[in-house]
C-alpha positions as CSV (number, residue, x, y, z in Angstrom):
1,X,0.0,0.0,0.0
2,X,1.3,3.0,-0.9
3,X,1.3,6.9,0.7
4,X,-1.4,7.6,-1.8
5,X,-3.8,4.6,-0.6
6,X,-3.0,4.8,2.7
7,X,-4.2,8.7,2.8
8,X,-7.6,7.6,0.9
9,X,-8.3,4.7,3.3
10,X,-7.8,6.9,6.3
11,X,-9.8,9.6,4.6
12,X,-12.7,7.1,3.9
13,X,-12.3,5.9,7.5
14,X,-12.6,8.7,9.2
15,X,-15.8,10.2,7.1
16,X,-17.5,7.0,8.0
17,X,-16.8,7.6,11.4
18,X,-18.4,11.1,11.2
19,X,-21.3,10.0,9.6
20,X,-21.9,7.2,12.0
21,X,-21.1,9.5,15.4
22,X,-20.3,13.2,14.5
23,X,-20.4,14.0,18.1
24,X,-18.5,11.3,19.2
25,X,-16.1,11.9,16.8
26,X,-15.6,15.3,16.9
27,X,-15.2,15.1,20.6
28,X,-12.4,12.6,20.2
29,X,-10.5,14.3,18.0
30,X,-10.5,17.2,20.5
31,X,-9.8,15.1,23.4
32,X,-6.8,14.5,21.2
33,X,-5.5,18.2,20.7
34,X,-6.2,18.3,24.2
35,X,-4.1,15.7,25.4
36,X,-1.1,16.3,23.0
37,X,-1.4,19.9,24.9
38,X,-1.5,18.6,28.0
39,X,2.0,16.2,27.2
40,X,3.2,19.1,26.0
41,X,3.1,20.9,29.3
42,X,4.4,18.0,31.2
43,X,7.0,16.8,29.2
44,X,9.8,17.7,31.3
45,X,7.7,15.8,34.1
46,X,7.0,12.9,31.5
47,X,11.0,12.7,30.5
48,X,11.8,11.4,34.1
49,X,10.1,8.4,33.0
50,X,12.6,6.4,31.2
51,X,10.5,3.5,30.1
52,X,8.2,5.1,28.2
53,X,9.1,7.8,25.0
54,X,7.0,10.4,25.4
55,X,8.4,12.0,22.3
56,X,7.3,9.1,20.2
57,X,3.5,10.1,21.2
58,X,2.1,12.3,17.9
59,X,-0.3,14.6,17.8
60,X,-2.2,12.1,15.3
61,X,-1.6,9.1,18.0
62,X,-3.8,11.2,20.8
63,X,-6.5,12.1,17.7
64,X,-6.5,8.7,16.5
65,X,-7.1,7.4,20.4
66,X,-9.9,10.0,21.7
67,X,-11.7,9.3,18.1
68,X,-11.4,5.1,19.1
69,X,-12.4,5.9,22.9
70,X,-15.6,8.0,21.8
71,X,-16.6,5.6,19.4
72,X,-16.2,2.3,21.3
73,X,-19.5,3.1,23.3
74,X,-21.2,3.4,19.9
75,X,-19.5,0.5,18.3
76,X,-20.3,-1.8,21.5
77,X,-24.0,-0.8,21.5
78,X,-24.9,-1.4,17.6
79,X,-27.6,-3.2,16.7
80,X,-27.4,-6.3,14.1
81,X,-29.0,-6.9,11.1
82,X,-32.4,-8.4,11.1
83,X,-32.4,-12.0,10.6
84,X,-34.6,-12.1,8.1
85,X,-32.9,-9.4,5.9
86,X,-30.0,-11.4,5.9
87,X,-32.2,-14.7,4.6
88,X,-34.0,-12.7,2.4
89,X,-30.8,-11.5,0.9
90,X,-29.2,-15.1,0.7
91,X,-32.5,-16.5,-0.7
92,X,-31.6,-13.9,-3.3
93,X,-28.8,-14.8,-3.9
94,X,-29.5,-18.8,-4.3
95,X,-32.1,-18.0,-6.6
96,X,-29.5,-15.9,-8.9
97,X,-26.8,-18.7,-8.5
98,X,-29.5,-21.3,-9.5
99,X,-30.3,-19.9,-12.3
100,X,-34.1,-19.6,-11.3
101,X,-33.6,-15.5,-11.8
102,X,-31.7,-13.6,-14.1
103,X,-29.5,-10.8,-13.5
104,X,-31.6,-7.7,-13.9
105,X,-34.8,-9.7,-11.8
106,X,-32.3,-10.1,-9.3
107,X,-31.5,-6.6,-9.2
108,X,-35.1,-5.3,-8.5
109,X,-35.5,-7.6,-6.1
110,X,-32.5,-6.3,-4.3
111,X,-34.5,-2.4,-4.6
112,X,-37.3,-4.1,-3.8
113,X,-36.4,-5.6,-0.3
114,X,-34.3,-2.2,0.3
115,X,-37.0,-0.4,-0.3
116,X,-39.1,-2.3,2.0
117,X,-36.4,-2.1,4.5
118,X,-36.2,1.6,4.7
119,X,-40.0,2.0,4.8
120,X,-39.9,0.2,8.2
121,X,-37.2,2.0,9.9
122,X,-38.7,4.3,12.3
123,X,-37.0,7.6,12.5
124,X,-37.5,9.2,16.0
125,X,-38.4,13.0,15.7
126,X,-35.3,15.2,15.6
127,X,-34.2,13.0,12.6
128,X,-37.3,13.1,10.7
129,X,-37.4,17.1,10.8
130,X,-33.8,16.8,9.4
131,X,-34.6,14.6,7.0
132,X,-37.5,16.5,6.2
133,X,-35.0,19.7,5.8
134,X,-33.0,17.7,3.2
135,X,-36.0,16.6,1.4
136,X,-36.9,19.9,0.9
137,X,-33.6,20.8,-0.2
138,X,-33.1,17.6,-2.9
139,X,-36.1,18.2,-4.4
140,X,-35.9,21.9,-5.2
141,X,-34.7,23.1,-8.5
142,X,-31.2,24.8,-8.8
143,X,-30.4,24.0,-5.7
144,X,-32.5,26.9,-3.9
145,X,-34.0,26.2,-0.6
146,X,-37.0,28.3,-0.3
147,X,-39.5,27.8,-3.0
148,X,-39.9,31.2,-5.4
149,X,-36.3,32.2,-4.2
């Protein structure tokens, strides 16, 4: 893996983790700044201690650790994938691999089962007025966001 790669899989890792847990996130990363400020002020302290290399410990280390310690509550409490999802989408798939479907029926049946996925989730209130903002937003022309404007 090369510098390039590397950059663009830590750049895809860490928009994921704002879109999961923006808060969480952003709180970890200045957890982060915070520490590397506070090793900063006790580094002479820290130097006495000859076991550890304080001077090793990067700025993108303490970032990289208050981004993992705000997110593990998140990550612990997830919630798996329905059971049935899961069958329906191997069922899918068997029926594809058997040839009992072809491709492209295959396909709506895949929109067809997300579809009926998404209709069941229940957004709780403050998410349904943002996603009522961005509804509003997609779906006017030229990118305005008040209609007539």
């Amino acid at each position: 893996m090369n510098g390039d790669q590397a950059s663009e899989f830590f750049r895809r890792a860490i928009n994921v983790l704002f879109v999961a847990n923006p808060k969480g996130t952003s709180i970890g990363i200045l957890l982060g700044v915070v520490m590397d400020g506070l090793i900063g002020f006790f580094t002479p302290l820290l130097k006495t201690v000859e076991w550890v290399s304080v001077s090793a410990i990067k700025i993108w280390h303490l970032m990289g650790l208050g981004a993992l310690v705000m997110n593990f509550p998140a990550y612990i409490t997830r919630k798996d994938v329905d059971p049935s999802i899961i069958k329906a989408f191997k069922f899918i798939d068997e029926q594809k691999a058997s040839g009992n479907i072809s491709e492209w029926q295959s396909k709506q049946m895949y929109v067809n089962l997300l579809n009926k996925v998404l209709e069941s989730v229940a957004l709780n209130e403050g998410k349904e007025d943002q996603v009522d903002r961005v509804s509003a937003m997609a779906i006017q022309p030229n990118g305005k966001d008040k209609p007539g404007g």
